[in-house]
N, C-alpha and C positions, 0 to 999 in steps of 0.2 A: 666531383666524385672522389670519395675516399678508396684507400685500397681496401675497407671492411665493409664499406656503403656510401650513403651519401653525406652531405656536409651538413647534416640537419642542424646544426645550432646557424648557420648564416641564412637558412631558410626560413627558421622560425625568426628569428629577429627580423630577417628584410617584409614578411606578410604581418609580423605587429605592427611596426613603424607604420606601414602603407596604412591596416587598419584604421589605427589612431590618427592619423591624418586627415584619411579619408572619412573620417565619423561613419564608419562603417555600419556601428550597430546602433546609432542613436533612434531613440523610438519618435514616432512627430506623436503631437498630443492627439491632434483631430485625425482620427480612422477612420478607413470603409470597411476594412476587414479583420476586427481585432483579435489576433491569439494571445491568451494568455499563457506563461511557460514557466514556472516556478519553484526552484529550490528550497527547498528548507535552510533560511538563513546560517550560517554556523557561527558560531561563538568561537568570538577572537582569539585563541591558544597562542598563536603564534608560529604554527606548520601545521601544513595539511597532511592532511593522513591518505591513505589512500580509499578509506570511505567517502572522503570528500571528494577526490579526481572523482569516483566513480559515480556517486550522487550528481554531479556537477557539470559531467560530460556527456549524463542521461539527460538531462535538460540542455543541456549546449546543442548536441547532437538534434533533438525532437524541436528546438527554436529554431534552427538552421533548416533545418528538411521546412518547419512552415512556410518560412520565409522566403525560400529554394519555389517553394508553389504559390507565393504571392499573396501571402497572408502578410498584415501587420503587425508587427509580432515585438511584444513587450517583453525582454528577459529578461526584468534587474539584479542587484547584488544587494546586500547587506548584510549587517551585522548585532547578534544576538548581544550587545558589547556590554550589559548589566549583568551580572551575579556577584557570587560571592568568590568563588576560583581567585580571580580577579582582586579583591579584595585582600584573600589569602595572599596571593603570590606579591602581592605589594609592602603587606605586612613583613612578609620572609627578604624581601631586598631592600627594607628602609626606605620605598618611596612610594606614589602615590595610584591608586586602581586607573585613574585619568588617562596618566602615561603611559602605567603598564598599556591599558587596552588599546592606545591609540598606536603604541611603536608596534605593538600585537597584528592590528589593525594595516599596518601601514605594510609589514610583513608579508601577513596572505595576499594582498593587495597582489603586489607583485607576482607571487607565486601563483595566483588563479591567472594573470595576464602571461606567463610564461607557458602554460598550459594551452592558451591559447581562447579560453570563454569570451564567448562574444556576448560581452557584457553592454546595456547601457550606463556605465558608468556616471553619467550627468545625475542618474538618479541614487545613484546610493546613500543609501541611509545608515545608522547606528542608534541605538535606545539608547545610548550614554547621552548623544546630543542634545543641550535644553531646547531645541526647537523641535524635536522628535518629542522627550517624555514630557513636555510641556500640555501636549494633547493626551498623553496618558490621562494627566492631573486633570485637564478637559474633561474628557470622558466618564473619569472617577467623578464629576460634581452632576453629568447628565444623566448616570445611573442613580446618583441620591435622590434627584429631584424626581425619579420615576420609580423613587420605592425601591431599589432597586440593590441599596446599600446599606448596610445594617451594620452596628457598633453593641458589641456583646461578649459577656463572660463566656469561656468556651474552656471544655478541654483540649488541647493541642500536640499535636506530635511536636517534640523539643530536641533538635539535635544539642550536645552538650558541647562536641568538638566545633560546630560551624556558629554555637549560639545564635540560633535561629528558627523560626518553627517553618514547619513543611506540613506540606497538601500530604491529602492518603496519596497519594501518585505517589510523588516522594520516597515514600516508605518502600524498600523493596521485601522482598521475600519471608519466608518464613523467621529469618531471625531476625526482621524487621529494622533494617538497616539502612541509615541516610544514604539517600541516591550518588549523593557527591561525595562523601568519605567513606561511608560503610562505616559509622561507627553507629553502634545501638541505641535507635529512638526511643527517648521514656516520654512519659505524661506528664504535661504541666497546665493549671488552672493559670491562664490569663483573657485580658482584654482585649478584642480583634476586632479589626474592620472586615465583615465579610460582604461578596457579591451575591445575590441571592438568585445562583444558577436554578435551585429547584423550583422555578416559576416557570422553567421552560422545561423543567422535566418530561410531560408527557410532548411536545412539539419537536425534542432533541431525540425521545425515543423511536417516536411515529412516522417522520421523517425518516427515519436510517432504512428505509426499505426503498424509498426513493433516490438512493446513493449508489444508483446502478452501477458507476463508473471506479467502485472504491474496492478492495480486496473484502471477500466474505470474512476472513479474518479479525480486521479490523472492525467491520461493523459489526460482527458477534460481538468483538473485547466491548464494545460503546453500551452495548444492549445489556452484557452483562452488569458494566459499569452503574448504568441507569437502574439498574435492578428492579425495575415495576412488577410488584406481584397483587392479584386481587386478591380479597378476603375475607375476615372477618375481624370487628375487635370485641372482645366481650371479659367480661368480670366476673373472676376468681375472688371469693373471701379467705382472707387468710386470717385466722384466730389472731387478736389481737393487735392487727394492721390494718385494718379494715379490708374493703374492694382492692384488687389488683387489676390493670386492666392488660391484657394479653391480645395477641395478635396472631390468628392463623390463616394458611389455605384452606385448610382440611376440617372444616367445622363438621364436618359430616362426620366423624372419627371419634366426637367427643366421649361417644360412650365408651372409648377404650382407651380413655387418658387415665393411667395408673398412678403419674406422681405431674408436681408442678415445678417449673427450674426458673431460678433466677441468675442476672447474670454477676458476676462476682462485684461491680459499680453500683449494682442495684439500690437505692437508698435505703432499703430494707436488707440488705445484706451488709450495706455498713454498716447498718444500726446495729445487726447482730453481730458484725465482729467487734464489735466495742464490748458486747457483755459474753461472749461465748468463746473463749480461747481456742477450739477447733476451728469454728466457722474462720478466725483472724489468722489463722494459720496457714488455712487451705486458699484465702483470698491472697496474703502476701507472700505464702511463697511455694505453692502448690500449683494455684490457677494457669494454665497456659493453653489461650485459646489456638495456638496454632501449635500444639501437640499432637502427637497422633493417634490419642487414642481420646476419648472424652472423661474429663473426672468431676465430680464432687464432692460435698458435705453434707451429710446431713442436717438436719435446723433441728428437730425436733418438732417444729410447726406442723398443721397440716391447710389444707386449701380446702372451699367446699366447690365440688361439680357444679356448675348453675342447671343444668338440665338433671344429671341422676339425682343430685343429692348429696352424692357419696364425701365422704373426708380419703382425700391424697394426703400420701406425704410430700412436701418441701422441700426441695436442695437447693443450694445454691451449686450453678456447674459452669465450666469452663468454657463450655461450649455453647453458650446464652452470651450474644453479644449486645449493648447497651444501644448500639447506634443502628442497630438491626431491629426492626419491628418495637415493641417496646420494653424489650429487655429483658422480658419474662414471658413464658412459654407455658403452654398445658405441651407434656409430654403422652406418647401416642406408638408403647415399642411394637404395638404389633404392625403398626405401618408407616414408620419410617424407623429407617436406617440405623441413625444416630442413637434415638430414642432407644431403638432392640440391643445397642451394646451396650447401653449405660444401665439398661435396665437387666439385661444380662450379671452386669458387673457389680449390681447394687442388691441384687437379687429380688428385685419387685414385678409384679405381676405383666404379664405382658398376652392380651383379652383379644382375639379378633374380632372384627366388629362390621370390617368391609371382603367382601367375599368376591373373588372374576363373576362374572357376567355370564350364566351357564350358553352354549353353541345354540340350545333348545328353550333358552326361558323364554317361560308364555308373561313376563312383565307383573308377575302377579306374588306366585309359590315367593318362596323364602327361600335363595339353597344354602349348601352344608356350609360353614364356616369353614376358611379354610385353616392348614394346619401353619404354625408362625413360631414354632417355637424354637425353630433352627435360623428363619429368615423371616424378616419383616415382607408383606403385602405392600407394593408402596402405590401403585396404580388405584384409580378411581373403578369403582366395580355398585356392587349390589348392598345397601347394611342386611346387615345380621346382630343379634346379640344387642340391638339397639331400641328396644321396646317398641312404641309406636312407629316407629319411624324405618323396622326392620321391612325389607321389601322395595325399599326407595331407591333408586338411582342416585348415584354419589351427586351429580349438579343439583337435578330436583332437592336431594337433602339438605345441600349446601342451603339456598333457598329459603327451603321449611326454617328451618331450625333458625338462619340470621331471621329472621320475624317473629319465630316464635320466642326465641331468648329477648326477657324485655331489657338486659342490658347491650345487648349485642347489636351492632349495627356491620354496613357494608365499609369497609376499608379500603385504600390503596397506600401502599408502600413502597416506600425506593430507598435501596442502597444510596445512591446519591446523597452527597449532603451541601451545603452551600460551601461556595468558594472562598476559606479563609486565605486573604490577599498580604496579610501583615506578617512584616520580615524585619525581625531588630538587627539590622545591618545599616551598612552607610551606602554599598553601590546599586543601589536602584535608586527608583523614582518614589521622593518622596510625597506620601500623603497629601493632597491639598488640605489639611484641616490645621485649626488651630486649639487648644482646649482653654475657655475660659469661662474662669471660678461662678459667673454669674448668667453666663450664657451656654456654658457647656459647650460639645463640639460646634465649632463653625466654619461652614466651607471657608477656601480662601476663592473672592473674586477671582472672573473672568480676567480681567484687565490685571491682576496682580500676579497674573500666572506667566512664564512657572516660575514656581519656587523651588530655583536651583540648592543644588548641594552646597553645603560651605566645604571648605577646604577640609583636605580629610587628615583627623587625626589617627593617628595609629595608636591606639586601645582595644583592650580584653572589650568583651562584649559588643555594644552598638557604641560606634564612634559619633552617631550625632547627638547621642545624649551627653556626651562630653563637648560636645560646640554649643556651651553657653550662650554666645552672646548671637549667635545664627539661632536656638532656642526661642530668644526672648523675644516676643512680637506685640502688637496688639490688636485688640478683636475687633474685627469687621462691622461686628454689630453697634458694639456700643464705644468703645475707643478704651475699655480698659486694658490693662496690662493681661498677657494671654502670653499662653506656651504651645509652639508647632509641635504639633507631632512627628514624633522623631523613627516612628515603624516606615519603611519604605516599600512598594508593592513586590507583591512575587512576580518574577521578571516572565511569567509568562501573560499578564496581563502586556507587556511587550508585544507577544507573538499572534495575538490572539485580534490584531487588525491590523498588523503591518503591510501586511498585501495589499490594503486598501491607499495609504501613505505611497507608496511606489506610482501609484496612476497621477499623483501632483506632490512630492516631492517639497519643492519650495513653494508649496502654498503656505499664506501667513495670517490669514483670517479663518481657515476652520485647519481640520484635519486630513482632510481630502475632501476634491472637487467631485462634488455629489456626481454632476452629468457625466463627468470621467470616468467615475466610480462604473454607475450606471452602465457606460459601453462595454467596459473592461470587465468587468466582472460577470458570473463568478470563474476564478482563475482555470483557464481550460482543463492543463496538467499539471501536477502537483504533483512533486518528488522529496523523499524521506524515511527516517528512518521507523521500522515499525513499534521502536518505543516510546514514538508522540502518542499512541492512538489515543489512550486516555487521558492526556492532558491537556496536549497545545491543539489536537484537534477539536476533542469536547469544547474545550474553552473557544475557542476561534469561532465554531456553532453556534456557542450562546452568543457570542459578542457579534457577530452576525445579524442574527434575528432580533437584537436588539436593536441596534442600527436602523432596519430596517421597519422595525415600530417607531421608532422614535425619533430618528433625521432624514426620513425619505430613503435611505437603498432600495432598490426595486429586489434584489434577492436576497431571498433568505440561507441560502446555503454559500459556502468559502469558495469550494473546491469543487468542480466538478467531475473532475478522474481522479484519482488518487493511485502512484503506484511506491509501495514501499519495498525499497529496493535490497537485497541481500548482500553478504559480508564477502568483505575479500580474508581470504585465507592464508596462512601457509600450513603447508603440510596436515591441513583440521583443523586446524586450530585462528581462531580469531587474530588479529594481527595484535599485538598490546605491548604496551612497554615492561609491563611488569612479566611477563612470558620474555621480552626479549627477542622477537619474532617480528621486527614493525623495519617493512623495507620501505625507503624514502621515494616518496616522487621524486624528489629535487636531484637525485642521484640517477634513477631511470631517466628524465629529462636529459641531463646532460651527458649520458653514457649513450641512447638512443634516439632520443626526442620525444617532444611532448606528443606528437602523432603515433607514435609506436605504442606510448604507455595508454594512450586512449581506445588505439584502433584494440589492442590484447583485450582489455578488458571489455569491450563491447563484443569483442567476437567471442568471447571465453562462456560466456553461459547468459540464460536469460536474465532480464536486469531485478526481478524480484528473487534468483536462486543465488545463492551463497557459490563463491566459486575459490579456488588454489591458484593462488599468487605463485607463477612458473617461470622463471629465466630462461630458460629455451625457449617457452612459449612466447617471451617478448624477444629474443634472439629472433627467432623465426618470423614473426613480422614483422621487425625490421628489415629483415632480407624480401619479404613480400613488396614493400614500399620500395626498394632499394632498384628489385627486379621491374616493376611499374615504372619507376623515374626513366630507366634504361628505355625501357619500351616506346614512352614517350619520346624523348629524343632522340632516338632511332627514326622513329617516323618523322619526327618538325627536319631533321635534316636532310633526310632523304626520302619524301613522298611514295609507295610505292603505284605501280601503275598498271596492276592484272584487272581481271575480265572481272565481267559480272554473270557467273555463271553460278552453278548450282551449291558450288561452295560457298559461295557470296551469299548466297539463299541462304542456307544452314546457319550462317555465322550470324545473318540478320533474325533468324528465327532467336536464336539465345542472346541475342542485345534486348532484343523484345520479352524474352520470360525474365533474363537479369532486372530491365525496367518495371514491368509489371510485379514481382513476385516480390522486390526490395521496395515498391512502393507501397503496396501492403501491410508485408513488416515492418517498414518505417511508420505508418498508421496505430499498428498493433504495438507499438514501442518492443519490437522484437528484434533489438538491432543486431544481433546475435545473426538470424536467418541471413537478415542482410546485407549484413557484409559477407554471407557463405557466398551468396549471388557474383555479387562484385569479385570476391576471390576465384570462382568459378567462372567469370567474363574473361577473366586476366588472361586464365589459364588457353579460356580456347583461342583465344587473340595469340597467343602463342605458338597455339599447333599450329592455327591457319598461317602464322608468317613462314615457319617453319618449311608447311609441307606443298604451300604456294606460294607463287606473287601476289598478294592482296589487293582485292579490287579497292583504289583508294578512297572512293565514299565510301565506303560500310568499314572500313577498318579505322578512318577516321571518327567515326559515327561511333562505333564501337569504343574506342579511346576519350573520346567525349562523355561520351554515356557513363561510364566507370570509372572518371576523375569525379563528375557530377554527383554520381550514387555513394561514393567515399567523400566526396567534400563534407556532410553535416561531421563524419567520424572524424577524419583524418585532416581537417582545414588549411594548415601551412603546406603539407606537398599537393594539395588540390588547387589551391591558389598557384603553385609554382609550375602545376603541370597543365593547367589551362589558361596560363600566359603562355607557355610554347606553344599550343596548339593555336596559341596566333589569334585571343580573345582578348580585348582591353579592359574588360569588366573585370569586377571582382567576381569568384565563382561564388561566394556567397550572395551575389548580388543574380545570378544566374539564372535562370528558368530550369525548373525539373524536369529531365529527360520525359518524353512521353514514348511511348509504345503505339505500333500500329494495330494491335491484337489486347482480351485481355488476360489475366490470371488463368482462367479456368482454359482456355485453348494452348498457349503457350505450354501450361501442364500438360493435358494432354499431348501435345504433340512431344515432348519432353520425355516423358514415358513412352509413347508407344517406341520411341528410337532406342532409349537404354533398354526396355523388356526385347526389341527385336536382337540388340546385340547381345543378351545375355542369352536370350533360347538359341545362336547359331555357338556360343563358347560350350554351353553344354552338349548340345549335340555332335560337337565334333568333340568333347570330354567321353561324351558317353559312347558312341562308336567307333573311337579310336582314331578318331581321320589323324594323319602324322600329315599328310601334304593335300592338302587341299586344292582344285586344279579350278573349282567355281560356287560361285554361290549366286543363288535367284532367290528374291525376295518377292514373294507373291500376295496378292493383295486381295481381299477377300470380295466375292460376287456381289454386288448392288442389291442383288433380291437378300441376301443374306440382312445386310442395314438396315433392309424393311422391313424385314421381322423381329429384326432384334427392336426398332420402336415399337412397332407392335407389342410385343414383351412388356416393352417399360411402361406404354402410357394402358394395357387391359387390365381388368379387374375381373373378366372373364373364369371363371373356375376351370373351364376348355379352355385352355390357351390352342393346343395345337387345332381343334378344331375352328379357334379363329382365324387362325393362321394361315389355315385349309380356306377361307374365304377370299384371300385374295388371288386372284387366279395366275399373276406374275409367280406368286410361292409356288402355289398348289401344281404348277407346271414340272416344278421340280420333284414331284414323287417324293420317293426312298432319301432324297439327300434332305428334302423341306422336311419329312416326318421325323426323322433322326436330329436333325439342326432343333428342330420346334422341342422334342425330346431333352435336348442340352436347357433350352430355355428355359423348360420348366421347373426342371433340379433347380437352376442357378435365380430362378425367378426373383427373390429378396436381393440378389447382390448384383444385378443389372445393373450398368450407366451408361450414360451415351457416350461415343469413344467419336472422334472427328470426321467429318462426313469425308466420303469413299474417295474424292479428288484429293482434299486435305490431307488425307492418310499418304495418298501415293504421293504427295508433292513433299511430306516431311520426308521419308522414306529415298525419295530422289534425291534430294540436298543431303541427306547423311550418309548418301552412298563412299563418300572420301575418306568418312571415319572408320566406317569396315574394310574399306581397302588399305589403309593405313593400319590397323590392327593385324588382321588377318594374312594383311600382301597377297591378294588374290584379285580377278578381277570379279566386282558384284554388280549386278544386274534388279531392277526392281519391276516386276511383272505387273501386268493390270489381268485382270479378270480373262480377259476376251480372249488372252494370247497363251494362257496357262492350262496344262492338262487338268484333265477332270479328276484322274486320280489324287493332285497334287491341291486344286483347288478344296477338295473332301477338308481338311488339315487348315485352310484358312476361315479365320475370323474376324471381322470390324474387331479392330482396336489390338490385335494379334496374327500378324501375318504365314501363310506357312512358309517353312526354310526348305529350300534342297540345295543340296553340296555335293559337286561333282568330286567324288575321290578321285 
């Protein structure tokens, strides 16, 4: 023991050493009871942040509690070790992305082991290793062979500063900025390999309802992501362009399309800016689809209506996107939105045509149009103003009209686009393909894979287009001379099965052992940040369900919980280098311990809420651990040897809610509540030595209970304090405390003891008592509990006349009709409060704590021996008080 605490750095080094010797955490292949428990691997940086302790100690903690209850429990490591960061940061010190990542690599290694993660190590992986992205390149030839992969001209997000192109993920925000530098994405035409995700569009959307275990959040972002809308597509004539073909929800609306928009890509709006010097104005340097208000150009063109007839005018506008429906729009300002400001701003006609649904319509009448001249209608309702078709209910219209227009058909749409995977970079996995002159692309064989990286040069743009002579191959097919392909994948095709890779590791004939696969999956809990949702998650779904069509996995989903976890703060603010606000593990570790910076952050707030990184707050649990250790060997050296009396009762009553109530929230990954338990065990283990001699089972029992319940949190001094208590095992290796009672009783009885000591602090508030000479705790009559189930389980509209039927009540007169009276006010907020013995035996055991507050002598009455007057005032589940001034 130090003179500020205890000597936590010889703590935590003496329970690693033991660990890693003892192969503490190693997982066996063959299971009876598999948990899965899985972090979101991180990318090599080279220090942890404290996003990661806190990611990493939410799974440490939730693998340790399984394991604690005899679960088989896989919690590997690895690392995200491909991008371009990497790349970057090798270029800036002359040497190579290999090193950097691996000395990166070797770095956090230590630091997660300092921390204390009870990792299986044996399995750790990296996507940098060719026997890891060698099953990338695998997998890359199993999705061709299943259609699955496609080679195509494409427009592309182009960062200029990372020279590379990026997924829409990628792109962040309104000023549409690369995710890794933030410098501004522009457009460029080239040739990519993509994965063709929209095959599983409707199965990736359809399933998200069955992701019971995932934040609503997350499965919204997916849904919106997937963007499935049903519809319509039908054809616009434009003078002199011929057909246009257009894509709506809202077919029923068409009689109040006033103008038609294109989007500024439109091939007919390039065409017009080649001859129209407005239209080339407004498209290169006017157009901004993520403006805040909507703009256009006029064309001068006009569209014809296929159903009125009528000639629209044209614009091309900014807010007609190319990759959304088909790039061109009938516009509709009297019901939507968009359409009523642009057409506000343009000054064109803006016609109601759909009208609410009158409270009284007979399904027939026509009613009023409504008025739209201030705000768009955007709700499905009644047409109007629509000839034939005025009277119809907006679905029925939809209907009519997609039949009746002969170019119109039924659509479906998705935002979604396919997975462009190509990155002119050097540190990923590259391509299996070769390109030759007479054969064109060709996979590279199974047997010739992988096709590692050559040594990497340091050049502007893609370095493997500068490694010539790693270039130059020849083709699979026919043996001429052929050129690899030099684009490497996006490294989230990486993350998007590595879960799977973890259940066999060093397997060397496929990518993972199917029947492994099979037990283990899909992964129980799943921890991360909620800015995967749309990428590493989506992707990991597709690549999933494909798996699962195509080499046997039995499931189709990754993840079966999903919890994404919230930021550490200081003072509001995100931790960041660039703020200057970014406090070090490595520095809490060795000022406190890695027990301290875990147990703070666990108890600091729930693990999906953002919380403020506080130095008193990790001061203070330190001294919490500090007070515990004390406790412990207090007791290993001097046993104590009191009675087992009703104090013993009490203390055994809250070992048992501590057990039940932290087992729980350790279930709900609420480790927050949990450790309140355990810090609230501590506490009464303290009055009890205090204010008695402890009866030494239940103090011992109690000391057990609360190294056990902190061991998933705090592992180095739970290890240290459950070798005193004179156990050879490791406490990770441990049995999870059990309870003789469960949750809902130990509550209960929990409450009814703090509600009785706060009704006697008020009442001697409210009457002024200065010296109090007694108190009797009276317990409410037997027949009172029968009425009050009575109450909870009737449906009776007479309650008290039911009540009146039992003849035990009905015996009671004036006090049953007045009690039945209470009932029935309180009827809705009824519960069952602990039966009448129950009540008086908590009530008896917590007698020591009101006489220890108070210093008076208290007494806990039963029914039979209490005045009638005094019994009026008592209730199941609310005792009455009297206090002798």
């Amino acid at each position: 023991m130090t003179e500020e605490g205890y000597d936590h750095v010889a703590v935590e080094r003496r329970w690693q050493e033991a660990w890693d010797e003892g192969n503490a955490y190693r997982t066996p292949d063959d299971v009876e009871d598999p948990t899965y428990v899985l972090g979101m691997y991180p990318y090599p940086s080279g220090k942890l942040h404290m996003g990661h302790v806190r990611n990493y100690t939410i799974t440490d903690a939730y693998a340790r509690y399984r394991r604690m209850n005899g679960d088989d429990v896989l919690h590997p490591m690895g690392w995200d070790a491909f991008g371009l960061p990497a790349e970057n940061a090798a270029k800036e010190r002359d040497t190579n992305p290999r090193d950097w990542t691996l000395d990166c690599i070797e770095t956090m290694r230590e630091q997660m082991t300092s921390m204390g993660f009870g990792y299986d190590w044996e399995r750790e992986l990296a996507t940098c290793d060719p026997e890891y992205y060698r099953w990338n390149q695998w997998l890359f030839s199993r999705f061709h062979e299943e259609g699955l992969v496609e080679r195509r001209d494409a427009e592309v997000n182009w960062c200029p500063e990372c020279e590379t192109v990026l997924a829409d993920e990628q792109v962040e925000g309104e000023a549409e900025l690369c995710w890794r530098c933030d410098t501004p994405v522009v457009q460029r035409e080239l040739e990519q390999w993509f994965l063709k995700i929209t095959e599983y569009a409707d199965e990736l959307l359809e399933a998200i309802d069955d992701l019971e275990g995932w934040p609503n959040s997350v499965r919204q972002m997916q849904r919106n992501w997937i963007g499935r809308q049903f519809g319509t597509e039908l054809e616009f004539a434009i003078e002199g362009h011929g057909s246009v073909e257009a894509f709506t929800t809202r077919v029923d609306t068409i009689h109040g399309a006033t103008f038609f928009a294109l989007a500024p890509d439109h091939p007919i709006s390039e065409e017009l800016a080649e001859e129209d010097a407005d239209v080339r104005h407004f498209v290169e340097e006017e157009a901004d689809p993520e403006g805040d208000e909507p703009n256009g150009v006029e064309t001068g063109l006009t569209a014809t209506n296929p159903v009125t007839g009528d000639e629209i005018p044209v614009y091309v506008a900014d807010f007609v996107l190319s990759d959304v429906g088909t790039g061109a729009l009938m516009a509709v300002p009297g019901h939507d939105e968009r359409d009523h400001e642009f057409a506000e701003k343009m000054g064109e006609e803006i016609v109601p045509v759909i009208a609410p649904e009158p409270d009284d319509w007979d399904g027939e009448t026509v009613p009023d149009a409504p008025d739209v001249s201030e705000a768009a209608f955007t709700d499905d309702g009644v047409l109007v103003n629509s000839g034939e078709y005025s009277g119809l209910e907006s679905a029925v219209a939809r209907e009519r009209l997609t039949a009746d227009i002969d170019s119109a058909e039924a659509a479906t749409q998705y935002q979604l686009r396919d997975w462009g995977i190509s990155r002119q970079r050097y540190w990923g996995t590259p391509i299996p393909v070769v390109q030759c002159d007479d054969c064109g692309p060709v996979m590279v064989p199974d047997e010739d894979l992988p096709v590692e990286l050559p040594e990497f040069i340091n050049t502007t743009g893609n370095p493997l287009d500068a490694a010539e002579e790693w270039k130059e191959t020849t083709c699979p097919n026919c043996g001429s001379e052929a050129t690899r392909e030099t684009d490497t994948m996006d490294t989230f095709v990486d993350s998007s099965w590595y879960f799977l890779r973890y259940v066999s590791p060093d397997l060397e004939d496929a990518p993972f052992d199917l029947e492994r696969a099979n037990d283990w999956m899909p992964v129980d809990q799943y921890v991360g940040g909620i800015e995967h949702a749309v990428m590493h998650l989506l992707y990991s779904r597709f690549f999933t369900k494909v798996l699962a069509d195509h080499e046997g996995l039995e499931h189709r989903e990754p993840f079966e919980n999903l919890l994404a976890q919230g930021m550490v703060q200081l003072e509001g603010e995100k931790m960041s280098k660039s703020v200057g606000n970014v406090v070090s593990p490595q520095r809490i570790v060795e000022e406190y311990g890695a027990d301290t910076a875990r147990l703070f952050m666990m108890q600091a707030a729930q693990p999906e809420r953002d919380f403020d990184w506080s130095e008193e707050g990790v001061r203070s649990t330190y001294a919490f651990l500090t007070r515990l250790k004390e406790l412990v060997e207090e007791y290993a050296e001097s046993p104590p040897d009191g009675d087992d009396d009703a104090v013993a009762s009490y203390v055994e009553s809250e070992i048992d809610a501590a057990i039940a109530i932290s087992s729980a929230e350790y279930d709900d990954l609420t480790f927050n509540a949990a450790v309140r338990e355990s810090q609230a065990l501590v506490r009464t283990l303290r009055q009890y030595a205090e204010y008695t001699e402890p009866h030494a089972a239940t103090y011992e029992r109690g000391l057990s209970a609360v190294v056990r319940l902190l061991a998933p949190v705090a592992p180095h001094i739970a290890e240290e304090l459950y070798d005193a208590l004179g156990n050879d095992e490791f406490v990770a290796d441990a049995p999870w405390p059990s309870a003789t009672v469960d949750r809902d009783h130990v509550e209960k009885r929990r409450n009814l003891v703090e509600n009785t000591r706060e009704d006697i602090r008020q009442i001697i508030d409210v009457a002024g008592i200065e010296d109090p000479k007694s108190i009797d705790v009276v317990v409410a009559p037997e027949w009172k509990y029968d009425a009050l189930e009575i109450a909870i389980e009737s449906d009776a509209d007479n309650l008290i006349g039911e009540l009146m039927q039992n003849s035990e009540i009905r015996e009671r007169g004036d006090a049953a009709a007045s009690y039945g009276q209470d009932l029935q006010a309180e009827r809705e907020a009824l519960t069952r409060p602990l039966e009448v013995d129950a009540e008086y035996d908590a009530l008896e055991s917590a007698v020591w704590l009101i006489e220890r507050e108070f210093d008076v002598p208290v007494r806990v009455v039963r029914a039979t021996d209490a005045d009638d007057d005094v019994l009026r005032n008592a209730e199941p589940g609310r005792p009455a008080i009297e206090i002798e001034d």
